[in-house]
C-alpha positions in Angstrom: 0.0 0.0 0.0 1.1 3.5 -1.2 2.0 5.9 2.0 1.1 9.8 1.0 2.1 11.0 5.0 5.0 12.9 3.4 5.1 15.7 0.8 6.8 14.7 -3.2 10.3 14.9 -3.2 10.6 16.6 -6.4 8.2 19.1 -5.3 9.2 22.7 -6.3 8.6 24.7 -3.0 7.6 28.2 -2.8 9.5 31.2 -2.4 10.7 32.0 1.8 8.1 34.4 2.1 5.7 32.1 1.2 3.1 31.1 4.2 2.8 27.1 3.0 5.1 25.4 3.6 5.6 21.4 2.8 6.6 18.8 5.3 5.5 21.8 7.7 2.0 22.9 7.3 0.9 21.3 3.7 1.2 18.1 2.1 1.3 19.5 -0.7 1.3 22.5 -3.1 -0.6 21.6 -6.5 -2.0 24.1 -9.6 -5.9 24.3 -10.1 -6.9 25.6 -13.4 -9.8 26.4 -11.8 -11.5 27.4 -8.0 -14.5 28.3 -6.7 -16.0 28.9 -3.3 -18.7 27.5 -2.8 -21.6 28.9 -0.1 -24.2 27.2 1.3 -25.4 23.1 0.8 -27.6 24.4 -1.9 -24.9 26.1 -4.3 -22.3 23.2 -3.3 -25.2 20.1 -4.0 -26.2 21.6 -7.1 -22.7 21.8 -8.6 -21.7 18.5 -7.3 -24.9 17.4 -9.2 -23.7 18.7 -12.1 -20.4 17.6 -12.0 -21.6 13.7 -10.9 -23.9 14.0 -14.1 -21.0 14.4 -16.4 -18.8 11.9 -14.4 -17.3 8.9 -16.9 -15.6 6.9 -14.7 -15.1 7.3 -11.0 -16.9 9.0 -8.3 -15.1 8.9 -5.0 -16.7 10.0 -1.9 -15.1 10.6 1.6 -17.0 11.2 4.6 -18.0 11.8 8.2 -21.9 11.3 7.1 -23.6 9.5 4.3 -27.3 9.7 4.0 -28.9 8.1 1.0 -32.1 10.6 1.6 -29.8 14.0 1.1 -31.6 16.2 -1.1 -29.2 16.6 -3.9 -30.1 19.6 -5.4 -29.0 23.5 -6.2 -30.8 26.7 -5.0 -34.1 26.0 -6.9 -34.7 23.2 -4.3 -35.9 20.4 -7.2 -33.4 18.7 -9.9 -34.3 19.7 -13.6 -32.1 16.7 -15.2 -35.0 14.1 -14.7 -33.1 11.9 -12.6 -34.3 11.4 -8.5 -33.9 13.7 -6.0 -32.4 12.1 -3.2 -28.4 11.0 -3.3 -28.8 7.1 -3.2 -32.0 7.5 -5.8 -29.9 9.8 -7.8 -27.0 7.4 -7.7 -28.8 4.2 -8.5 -30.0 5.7 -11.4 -26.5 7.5 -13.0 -25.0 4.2 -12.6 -28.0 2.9 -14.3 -28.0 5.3 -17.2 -24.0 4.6 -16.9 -22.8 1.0 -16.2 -19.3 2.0 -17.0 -19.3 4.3 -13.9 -18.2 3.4 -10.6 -19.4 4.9 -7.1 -17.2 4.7 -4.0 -18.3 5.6 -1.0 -16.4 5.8 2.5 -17.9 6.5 5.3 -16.4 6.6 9.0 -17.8 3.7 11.4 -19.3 6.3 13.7 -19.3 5.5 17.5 -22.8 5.0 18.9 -22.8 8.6 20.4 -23.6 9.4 17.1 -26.0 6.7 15.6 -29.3 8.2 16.5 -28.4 11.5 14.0 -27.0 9.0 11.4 -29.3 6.7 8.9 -30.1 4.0 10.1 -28.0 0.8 8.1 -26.5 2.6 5.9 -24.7 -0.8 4.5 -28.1 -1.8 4.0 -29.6 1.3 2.0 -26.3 2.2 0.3 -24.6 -1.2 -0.1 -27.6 -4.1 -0.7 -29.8 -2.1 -2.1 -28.0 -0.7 -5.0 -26.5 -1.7 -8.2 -23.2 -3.2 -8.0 -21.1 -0.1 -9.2 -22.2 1.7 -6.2 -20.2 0.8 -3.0 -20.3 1.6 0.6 -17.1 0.8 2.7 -17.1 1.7 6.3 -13.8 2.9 7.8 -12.9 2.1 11.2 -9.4 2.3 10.1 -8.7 4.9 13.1 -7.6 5.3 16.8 -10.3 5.2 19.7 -11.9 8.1 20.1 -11.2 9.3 17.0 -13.3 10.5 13.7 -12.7 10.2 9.9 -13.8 14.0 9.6 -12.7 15.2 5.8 -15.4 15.2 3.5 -14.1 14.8 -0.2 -15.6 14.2 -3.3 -13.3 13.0 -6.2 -15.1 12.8 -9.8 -12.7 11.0 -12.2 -9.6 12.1 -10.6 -10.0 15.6 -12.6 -12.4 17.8 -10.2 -12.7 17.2 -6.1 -14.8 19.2 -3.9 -13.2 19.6 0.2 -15.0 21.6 3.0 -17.5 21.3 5.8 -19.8 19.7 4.2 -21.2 16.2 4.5 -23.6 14.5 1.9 -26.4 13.9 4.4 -29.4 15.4 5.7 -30.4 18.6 7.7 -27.7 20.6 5.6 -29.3 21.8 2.6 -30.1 25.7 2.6 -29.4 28.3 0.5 -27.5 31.7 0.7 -30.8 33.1 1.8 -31.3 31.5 4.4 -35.5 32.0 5.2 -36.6 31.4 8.5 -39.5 29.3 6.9 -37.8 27.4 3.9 -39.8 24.6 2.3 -37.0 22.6 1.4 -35.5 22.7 4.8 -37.0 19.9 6.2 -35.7 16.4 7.3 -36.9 12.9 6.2 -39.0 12.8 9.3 -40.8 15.7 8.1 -38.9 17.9 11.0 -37.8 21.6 9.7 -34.9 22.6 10.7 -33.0 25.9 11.2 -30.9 27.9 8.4 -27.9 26.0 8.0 -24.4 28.0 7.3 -21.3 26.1 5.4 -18.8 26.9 2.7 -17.0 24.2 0.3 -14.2 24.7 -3.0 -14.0 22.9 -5.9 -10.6 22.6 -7.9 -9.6 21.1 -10.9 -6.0 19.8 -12.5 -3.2 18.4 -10.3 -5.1 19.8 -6.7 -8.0 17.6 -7.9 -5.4 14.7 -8.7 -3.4 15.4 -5.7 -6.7 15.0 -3.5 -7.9 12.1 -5.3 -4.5 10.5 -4.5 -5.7 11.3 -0.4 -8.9 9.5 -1.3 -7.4 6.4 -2.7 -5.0 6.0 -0.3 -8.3 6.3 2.7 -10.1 3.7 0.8 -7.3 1.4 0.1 -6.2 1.7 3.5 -9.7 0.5 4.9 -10.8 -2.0 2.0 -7.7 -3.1 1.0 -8.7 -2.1 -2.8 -6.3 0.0 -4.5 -8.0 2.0 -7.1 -6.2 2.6 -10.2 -5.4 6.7 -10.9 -8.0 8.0 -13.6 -6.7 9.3 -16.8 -9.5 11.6 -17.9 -9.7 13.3 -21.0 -12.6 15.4 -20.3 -13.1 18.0 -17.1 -16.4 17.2 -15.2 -16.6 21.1 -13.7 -19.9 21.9 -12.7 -22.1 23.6 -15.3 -22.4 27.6 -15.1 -19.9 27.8 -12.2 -18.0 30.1 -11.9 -14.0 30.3 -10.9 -13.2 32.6 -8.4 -9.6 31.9 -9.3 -8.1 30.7 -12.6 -4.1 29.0 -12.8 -3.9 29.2 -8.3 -1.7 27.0 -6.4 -3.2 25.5 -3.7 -2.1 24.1 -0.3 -3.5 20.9 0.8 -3.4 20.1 4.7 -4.4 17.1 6.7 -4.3 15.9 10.0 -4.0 12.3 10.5 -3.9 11.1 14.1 -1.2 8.5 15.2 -2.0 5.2 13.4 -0.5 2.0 14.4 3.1 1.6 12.3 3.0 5.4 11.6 3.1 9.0 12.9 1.0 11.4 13.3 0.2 14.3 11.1 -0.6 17.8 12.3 -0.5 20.0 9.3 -3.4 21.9 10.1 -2.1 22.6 13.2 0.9 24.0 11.9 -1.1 25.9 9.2 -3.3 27.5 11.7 0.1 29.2 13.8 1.9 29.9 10.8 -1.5 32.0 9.1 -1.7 33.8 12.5 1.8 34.4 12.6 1.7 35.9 9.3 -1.8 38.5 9.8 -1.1 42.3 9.4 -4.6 43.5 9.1 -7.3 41.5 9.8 -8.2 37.5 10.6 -11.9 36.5 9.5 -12.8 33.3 10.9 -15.9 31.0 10.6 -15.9 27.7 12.7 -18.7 25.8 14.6 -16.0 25.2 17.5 -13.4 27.4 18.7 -11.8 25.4 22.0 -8.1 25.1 20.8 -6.3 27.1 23.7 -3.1 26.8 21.5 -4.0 28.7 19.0 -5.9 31.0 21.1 -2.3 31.5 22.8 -1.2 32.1 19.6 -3.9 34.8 18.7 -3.5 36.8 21.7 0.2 36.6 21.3 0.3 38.4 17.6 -2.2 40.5 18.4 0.2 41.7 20.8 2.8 42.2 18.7 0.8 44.0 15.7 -1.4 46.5 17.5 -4.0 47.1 14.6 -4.6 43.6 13.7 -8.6 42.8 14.1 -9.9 39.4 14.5 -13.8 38.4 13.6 -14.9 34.8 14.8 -17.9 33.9 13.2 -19.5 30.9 15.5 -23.0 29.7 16.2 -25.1 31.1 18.9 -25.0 27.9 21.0 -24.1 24.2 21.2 -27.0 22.1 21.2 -26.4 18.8 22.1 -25.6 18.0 25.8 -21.9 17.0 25.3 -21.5 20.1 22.6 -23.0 22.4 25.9 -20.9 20.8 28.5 -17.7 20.6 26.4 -17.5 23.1 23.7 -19.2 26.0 25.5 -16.5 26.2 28.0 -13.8 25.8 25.7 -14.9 28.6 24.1 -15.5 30.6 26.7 -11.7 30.1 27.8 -10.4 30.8 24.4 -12.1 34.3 24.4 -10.5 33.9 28.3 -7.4 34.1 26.8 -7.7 36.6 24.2 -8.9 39.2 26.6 -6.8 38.6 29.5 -3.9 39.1 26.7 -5.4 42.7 26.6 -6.5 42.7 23.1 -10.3 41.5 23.2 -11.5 45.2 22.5 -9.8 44.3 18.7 -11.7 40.9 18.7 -15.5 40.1 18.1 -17.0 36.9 18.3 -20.2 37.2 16.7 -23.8 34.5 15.2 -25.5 35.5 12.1 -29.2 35.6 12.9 -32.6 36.6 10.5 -34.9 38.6 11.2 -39.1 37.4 10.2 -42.3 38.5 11.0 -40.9 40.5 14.1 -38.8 37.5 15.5 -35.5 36.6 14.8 -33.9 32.7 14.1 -30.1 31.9 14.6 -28.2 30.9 11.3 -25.9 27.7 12.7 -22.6 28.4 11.4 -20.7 25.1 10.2 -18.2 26.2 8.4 -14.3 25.8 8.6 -13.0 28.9 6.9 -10.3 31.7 7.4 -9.0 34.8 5.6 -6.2 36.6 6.8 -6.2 40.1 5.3 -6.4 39.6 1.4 -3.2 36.8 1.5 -5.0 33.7 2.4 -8.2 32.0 2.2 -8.4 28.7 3.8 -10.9 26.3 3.8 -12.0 22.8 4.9 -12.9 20.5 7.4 -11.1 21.2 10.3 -12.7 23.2 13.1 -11.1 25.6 16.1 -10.7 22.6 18.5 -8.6 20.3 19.6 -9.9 17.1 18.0 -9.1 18.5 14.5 -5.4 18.8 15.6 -4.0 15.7 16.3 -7.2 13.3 17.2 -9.8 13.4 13.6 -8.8 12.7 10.1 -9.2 16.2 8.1 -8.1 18.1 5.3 -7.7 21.6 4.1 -7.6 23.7 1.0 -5.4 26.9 1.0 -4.7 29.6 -1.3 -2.1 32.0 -1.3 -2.3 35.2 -2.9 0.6 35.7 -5.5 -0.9 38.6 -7.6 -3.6 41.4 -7.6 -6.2 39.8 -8.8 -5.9 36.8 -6.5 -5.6 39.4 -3.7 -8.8 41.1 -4.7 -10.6 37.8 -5.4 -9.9 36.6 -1.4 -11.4 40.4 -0.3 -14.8 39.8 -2.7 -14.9 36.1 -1.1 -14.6 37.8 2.3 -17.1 40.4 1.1 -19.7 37.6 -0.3 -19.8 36.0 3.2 -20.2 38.9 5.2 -22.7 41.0 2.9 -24.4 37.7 3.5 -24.5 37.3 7.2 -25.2 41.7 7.1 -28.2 41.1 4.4 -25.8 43.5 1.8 -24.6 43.4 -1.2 -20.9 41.8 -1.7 -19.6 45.0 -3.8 -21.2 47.0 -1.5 -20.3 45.6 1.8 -16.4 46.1 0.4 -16.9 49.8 -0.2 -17.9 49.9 3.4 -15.0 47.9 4.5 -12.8 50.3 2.5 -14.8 53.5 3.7 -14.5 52.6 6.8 -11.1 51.4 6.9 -11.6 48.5 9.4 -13.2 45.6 9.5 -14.6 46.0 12.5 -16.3 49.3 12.3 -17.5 47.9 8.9 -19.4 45.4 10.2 -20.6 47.3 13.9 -22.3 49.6 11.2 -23.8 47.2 8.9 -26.8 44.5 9.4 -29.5 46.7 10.8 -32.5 44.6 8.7 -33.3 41.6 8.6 -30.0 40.1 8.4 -27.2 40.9 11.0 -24.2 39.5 13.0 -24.8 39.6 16.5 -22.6 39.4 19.4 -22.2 35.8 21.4 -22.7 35.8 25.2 -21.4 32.8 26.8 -21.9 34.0 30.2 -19.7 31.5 32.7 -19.4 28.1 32.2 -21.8 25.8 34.5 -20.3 23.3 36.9 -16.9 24.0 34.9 -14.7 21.1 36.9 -17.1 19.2 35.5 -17.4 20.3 31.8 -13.4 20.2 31.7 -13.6 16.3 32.6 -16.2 15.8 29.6 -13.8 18.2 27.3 -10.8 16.1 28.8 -12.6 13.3 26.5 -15.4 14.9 24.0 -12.2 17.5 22.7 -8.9 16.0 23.3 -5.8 17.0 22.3 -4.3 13.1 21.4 -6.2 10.3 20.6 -8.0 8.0 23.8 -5.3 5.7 25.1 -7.2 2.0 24.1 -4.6 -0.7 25.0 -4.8 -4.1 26.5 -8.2 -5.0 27.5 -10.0 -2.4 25.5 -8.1 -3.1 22.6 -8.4 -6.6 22.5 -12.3 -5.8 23.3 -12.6 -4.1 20.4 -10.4 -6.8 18.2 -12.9 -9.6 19.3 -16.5 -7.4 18.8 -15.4 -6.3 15.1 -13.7 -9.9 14.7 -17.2 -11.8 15.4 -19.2 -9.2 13.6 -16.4 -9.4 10.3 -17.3 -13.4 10.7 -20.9 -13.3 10.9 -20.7 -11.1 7.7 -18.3 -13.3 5.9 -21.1 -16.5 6.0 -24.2 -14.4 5.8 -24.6 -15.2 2.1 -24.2 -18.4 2.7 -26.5 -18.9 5.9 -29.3 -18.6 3.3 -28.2 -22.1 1.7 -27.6 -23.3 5.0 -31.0 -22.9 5.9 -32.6 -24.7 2.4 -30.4 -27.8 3.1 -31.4 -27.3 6.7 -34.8 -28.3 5.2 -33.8 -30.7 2.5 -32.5 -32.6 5.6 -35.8 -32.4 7.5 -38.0 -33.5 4.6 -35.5 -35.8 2.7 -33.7 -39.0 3.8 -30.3 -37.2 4.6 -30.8 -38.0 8.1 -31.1 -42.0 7.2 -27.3 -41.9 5.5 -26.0 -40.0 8.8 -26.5 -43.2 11.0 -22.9 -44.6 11.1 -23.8 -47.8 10.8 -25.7 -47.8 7.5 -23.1 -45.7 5.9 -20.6 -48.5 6.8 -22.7 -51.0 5.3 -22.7 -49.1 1.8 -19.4 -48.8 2.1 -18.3 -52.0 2.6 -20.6 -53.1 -0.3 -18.5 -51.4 -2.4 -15.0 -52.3 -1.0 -14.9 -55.5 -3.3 -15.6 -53.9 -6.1 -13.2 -51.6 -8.5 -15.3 -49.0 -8.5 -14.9 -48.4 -4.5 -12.5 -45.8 -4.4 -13.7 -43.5 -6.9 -17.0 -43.4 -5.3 -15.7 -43.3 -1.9 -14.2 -39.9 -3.0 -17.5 -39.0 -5.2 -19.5 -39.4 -1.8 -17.2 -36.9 0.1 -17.7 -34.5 -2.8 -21.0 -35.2 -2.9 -21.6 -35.1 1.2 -19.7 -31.7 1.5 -22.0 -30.2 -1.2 -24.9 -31.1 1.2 -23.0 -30.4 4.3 -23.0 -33.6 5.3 -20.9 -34.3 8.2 -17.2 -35.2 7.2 -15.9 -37.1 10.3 -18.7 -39.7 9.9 -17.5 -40.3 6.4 -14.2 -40.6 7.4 -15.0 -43.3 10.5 -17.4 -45.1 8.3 -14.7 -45.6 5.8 -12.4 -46.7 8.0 -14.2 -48.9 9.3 -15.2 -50.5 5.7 -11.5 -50.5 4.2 -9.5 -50.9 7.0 -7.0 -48.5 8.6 -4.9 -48.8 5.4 -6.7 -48.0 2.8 -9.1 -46.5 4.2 -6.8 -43.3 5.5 -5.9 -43.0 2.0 -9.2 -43.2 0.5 -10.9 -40.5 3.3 -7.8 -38.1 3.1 -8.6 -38.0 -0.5 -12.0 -37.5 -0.1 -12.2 -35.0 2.5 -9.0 -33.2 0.3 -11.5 -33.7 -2.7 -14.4 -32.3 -1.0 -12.9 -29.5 0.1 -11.4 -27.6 -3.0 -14.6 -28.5 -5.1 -16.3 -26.2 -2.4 -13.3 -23.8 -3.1 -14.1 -23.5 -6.5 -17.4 -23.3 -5.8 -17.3 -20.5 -3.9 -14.5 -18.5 -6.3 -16.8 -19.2 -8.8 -20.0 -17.8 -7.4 -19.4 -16.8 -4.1 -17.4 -13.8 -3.9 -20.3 -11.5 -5.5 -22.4 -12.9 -2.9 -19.7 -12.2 -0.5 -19.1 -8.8 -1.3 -22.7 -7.8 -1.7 -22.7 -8.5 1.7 -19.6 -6.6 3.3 -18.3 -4.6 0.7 -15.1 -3.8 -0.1 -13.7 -4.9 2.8 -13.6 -8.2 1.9 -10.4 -7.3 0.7 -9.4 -7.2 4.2 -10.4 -10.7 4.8 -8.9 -12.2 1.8 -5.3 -10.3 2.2 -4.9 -10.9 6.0 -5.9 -14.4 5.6 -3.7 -14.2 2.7 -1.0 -13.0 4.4 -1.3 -16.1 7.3 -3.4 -19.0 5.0 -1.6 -22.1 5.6 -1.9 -21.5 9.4 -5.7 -20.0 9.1 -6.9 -22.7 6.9 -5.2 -25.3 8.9 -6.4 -23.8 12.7 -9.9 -24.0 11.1 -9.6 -27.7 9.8 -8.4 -28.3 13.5 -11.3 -27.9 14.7 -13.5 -31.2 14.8 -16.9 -29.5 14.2 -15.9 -26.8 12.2 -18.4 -26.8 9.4 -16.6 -27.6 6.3 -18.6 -26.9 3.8 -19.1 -22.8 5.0 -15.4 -23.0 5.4 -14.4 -24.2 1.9 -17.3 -21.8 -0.2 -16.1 -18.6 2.1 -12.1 -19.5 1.2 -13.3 -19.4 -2.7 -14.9 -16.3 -2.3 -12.3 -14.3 -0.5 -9.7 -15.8 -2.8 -7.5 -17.2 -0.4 -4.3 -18.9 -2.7 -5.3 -22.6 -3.5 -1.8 -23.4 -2.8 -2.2 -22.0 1.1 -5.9 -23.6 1.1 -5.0 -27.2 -0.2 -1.9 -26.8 2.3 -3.7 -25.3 5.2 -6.8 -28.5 4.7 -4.6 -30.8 4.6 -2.0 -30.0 7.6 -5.7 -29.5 9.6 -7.0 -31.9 9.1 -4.5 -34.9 9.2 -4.6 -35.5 13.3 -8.5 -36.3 13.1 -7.8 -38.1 9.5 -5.3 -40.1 11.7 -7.2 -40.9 14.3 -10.5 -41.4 12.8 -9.2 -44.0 10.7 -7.1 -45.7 13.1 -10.0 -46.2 15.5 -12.9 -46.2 12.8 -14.1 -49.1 14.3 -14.6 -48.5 17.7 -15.5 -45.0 17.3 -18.6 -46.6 15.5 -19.2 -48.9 18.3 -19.2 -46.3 20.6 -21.7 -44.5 18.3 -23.6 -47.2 18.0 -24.0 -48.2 21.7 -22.4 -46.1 23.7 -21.6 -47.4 27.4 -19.9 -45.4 30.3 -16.5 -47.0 29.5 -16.9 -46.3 25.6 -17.5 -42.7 26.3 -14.8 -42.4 28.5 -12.9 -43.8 25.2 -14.6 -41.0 23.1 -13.4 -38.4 25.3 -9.8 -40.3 25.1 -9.9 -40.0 21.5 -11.3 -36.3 21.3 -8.7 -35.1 24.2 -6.1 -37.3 22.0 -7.6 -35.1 18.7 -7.3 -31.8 20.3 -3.7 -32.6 21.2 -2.3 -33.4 18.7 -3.8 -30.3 16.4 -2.8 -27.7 19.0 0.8 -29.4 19.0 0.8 -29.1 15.1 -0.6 -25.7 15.0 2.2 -24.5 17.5 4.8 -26.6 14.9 3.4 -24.7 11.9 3.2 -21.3 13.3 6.8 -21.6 14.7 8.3 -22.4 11.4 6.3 -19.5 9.9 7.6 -17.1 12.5 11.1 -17.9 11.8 11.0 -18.0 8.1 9.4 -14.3 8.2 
């Protein structure tokens, strides 16, 4: 697997004056043809509409949320392409009108804090019940505690869109944003209030550079590597228009500290150095603002540039309990810290709020952006806290200003946003930034209507020992530390759920011969002693051997129980042949189930799970002979489940045949030695012949574990 943690060695880095810098506060620094800042779900949905539409190839989607029932739509609040509304509807039927086209979609295995705001199954809506182009993988690829947070969409590797926004519900509004908006209401038919966000869309090597990001995520959790795109045609949305045209832009992440590798805190970086570098003024929008260190590093170049202004564009309040009892207070300290620095009189932390029918309704700000003077605009996922430092996956976009006209492009960005929030006009809330010659005395004089910014009172924070403890875990600065018992907690729950998934397809058949041997005779050929009798019919005969091993074919097709096969032909041919025949059989049995599940079963299998069967097949890949063979080891293992689910993950025949046969040679060896009286015993078992059983089962279990500790020993020391 390709590692992307470090920025291109032949990349040309910028001049020393130059804010980004790679290995420091970028990954890396690629060329957009094209960029545009997109406001508000309904401007960003529409274009990613439009750009999905004219996808040919790939569409690669990375998020924190993935509703199927997202209203995918611009401004006008209804599609006009005739395809469905709703992102999984509208996706089902692209790939439809498309076959060629492929949909990935990641989505982070969200902690249960979070599944009553989350669909319910998404594998279910966005996996099972849609074509086979479109696939859901969930990542869980991440430290405890933490969240896959970027949200990027990739469409053939030529255009990518990166910012706060999730594809999922209770996000869509427009620019407007109405206090009574039709098309602001969730699937339970619950409206909700205006909704505030901002996303970019590049082109050219920023879109490719980010498209390698979203490979590398989805390889990383499914095992899949997805092969670059080669596109001859540009899927940029129809009738949008660039804001910049030939920029370079800086792409940031944070990855937190994955096992094997270290941990990334570009952001981080990105955030000090864009402070360090203000003269003027620092515009910020963020839904959190609890990050003490860069609050410390606020206050401290405020200090040092006396007329530098700072405007921190939040929400009103937090709703949820956690958000209240966690986020509240750390905002409340960072503004702590900025005024006990002496320079809160240059700093206002403000809510947008609209004005209807003589009430007002407070705009929730989501956004991650920040413009310092006219130099840089920055936008993306990562919000004011801690969590987006070190502890969530995110990414960033950055540009630079290198000319005029990108300096003038970041001030009429600036300008749309706040004539938004003020209810003005973007040229002419510039000419009152310019009249007035601050930002701040711009804004204290504009936003008397409907629309206006309003100052945030926080008051003190309640029981704040308390909300600290909750902050210690809701917003911390590294990840959880989960070792020992939690880890190996959490090993064993997604273990047993990966291994109910793995046979689910198959559980179906299961159930079918379940009933074939309820209404059929099956049963009748189980007794031991009238499978020894049709053996032994046909040990005199030429034909005996053949049809020894077409009955263990035969019996594994219908799960029929392999050991009894094995002790009834012992006990027709003898210890010698008889171990032959049965080893051949049961070998026999089980790659014909191989190949019947490589044939048919892996598109059953990964209906199922996904992509991450991938997973399966590579780390059982990577340990066969000794998976297969601690399977076969097992005397009731079910064979047949075993052998269809090693054909559908692919595991190498070579490791398969191996594996089977090192497995199951003890019980081969002792089954056919004591055929005989292990039938017997079946037959009519006394105390004393039990106590034999047990002998022989104890005797069984011996000698695989000693085998299994023989085979993984040599393994170890070859690797």
């Amino acid at each position: 697997m390709r590692v992307i943690r470090s920025a291109a060695v032949d990349e040309e880095c910028p001049p020393e004056t130059s804010v980004l810098r790679p290995r420091r506060n970028v990954w890396r620094i690629e060329h957009a043809h094209r960029a545009a800042v997109l406001v508000d779900a309904a401007a960003y949905f529409g274009a990613l509409r439009s750009a999905m539409r004219q996808a040919k190839h790939r569409i690669l989607v990375i998020g924190w949320d993935i509703d199927s029932r997202t209203p995918l739509v611009g401004p006008e609040g209804e599609p006009a392409d005739g395809l469905p509304k709703s992102l999984g509807d509208f996706l089902c039927a692209l790939v439809r009108e498309r076959p060629e086209l492929s949909v990935k979609l990641l989505l982070w295995n969200y902690s249960l804090y979070y599944a009553l705001e989350r669909e319910p199954l998404p594998l279910l809506t966005l996996q099972w019940s849609t074509p086979p182009q479109i696939e859901l993988c969930l990542d869980d690829e991440i430290p405890v505690g933490s969240s896959h947070h970027q949200k990027i969409v990739v469409i053939d590797d030529t255009v990518a869109f990166v910012g706060g926004l999730d594809l999922t519900i209770r996000r869509w509004d427009t620019a407007e944003h109405r206090p009574e908006e039709p098309g602001r209401i969730d699937p339970a038919g619950v409206p909700y209030p205006p909704f505030h966000d901002v996303q970019m869309a590049v082109d050219g090597p920023a879109a490719r550079a980010l498209g390698d990001l979203a490979r590398w995520r989805w390889e990383r959790s499914s095992c899949e590597a997805l092969p670059a795109i080669a596109a001859r045609s540009v899927p940029w949305p129809e009738g949008l228009k660039a804001d910049f045209g030939d920029a370079a832009v800086g792409i940031s992440r944070t990855l937190p500290l994955y096992p094997g590798e270290g941990e990334v805190r570009e952001i981080e970086a990105l955030y000090e150095d864009m402070i360090d570098a203000a003269q003027e003024t620092i515009y910020i929008e963020n839904q959190f603002l609890t990050c003490t260190r860069i609050a410390e590093r606020l206050a401290r170049r405020m200090r040092e540039v006396p007329g530098l202004q700072a405007v921190l564009t939040a929400p009103r309040i937090h709703h949820s309990w956690v958000e209240h009892r966690a986020m509240a207070a750390g905002r409340i300290r960072f503004l702590e810290i900025l005024r006990a620095a002496g320079v809160g009189d240059r700093v206002r932390l403000l809510h947008p709020q609209a004005g209807h029918d003589g009430g007002t309704v407070d705009i929730m700000v989501h956004s991650k952006l920040m413009i310092v003077d006219d130099r840089l605009l920055r936008i993306g996922s990562a919000n004011l806290c801690n969590r987006s430092m070190g502890v969530d996956s995110e990414c960033d976009l950055t540009i630079e200003a290198m000319n005029p006209a990108e300096r003038q492009a970041i001030r009429a960005v600036r300008a749309r946003l706040l004539g938004e929030h003020c209810g003005v006009d973007p040229a002419e809330m510039e000419r009152r930034i310019r009249a007035a010659g601050s930002l701040l005395a711009a804004i204290d004089t504009t936003g008397d209507g409907e629309r206006r910014l309003r100052p945030i009172e926080d008051g003190q924070p309640a029981a704040e020992e308390r909300g600290w403890t909750i902050a210690a875990v809701a917003d911390p600065r590294h990840p959880l530390p989960a070792t020992g018992l939690v880890d190996r907690a959490l090993a064993s729950v997604k273990a047993r759920w990966r291994g109910l998934l793995r046979i689910a397809p198959i559980v179906v058949a299961a159930l079918l011969l379940a009933l074939a041997w309820s209404t059929t005779d099956l049963a009748g050929w189980a007794q031991p002693e009238r499978l020894q009798q049709s053996l032994h019919g046909l040990a005199g005969t030429g034909w005996g051997p053949p049809l020894v091993i077409a009955a263990f074919v035969l019996g594994g097709m219908v799960m029929f129980p392999v050991t009894v096969l094995i002790a009834a032909t012992a006990a027709a041919y003898g210890a010698w042949p008889g171990l032959a025949y049965a080893g051949a059989g049961a070998l026999a049995s089980a790659l014909a189930g191989y190949l019947v599940g490589m044939l048919a079963g892996e598109k059953a299998l990964r209906a199922v799970m996904g992509p991450r069967l991938h997973r399966i097949r590579d780390g059982t890949a990577r340990r066969g002979i000794v998976a297969v063979a601690t399977i076969r080891l097992v005397p009731i293992a079910p064979f047949t489940l075993v052998n269809l689910v090693a054909g559908a993950a692919r595991i190498p025949i070579l490791d398969f045949t191996l594996g089977t046969a090192i497995g199951l040679a003890p019980g081969l060896l002792v089954l056919s030695t004591l055929g005989d009286r292990l039938l017997s015993i079946l037959n009519d078992p006394s105390p004393a012949q039990i106590g034999i059983l047990l002998a022989v089962i104890a005797a069984w279990i011996a000698l695989s574990v000693g085998l299994q500790a023989l085979v993984s020993r040599r393994r170890r020391s070859r690797s």
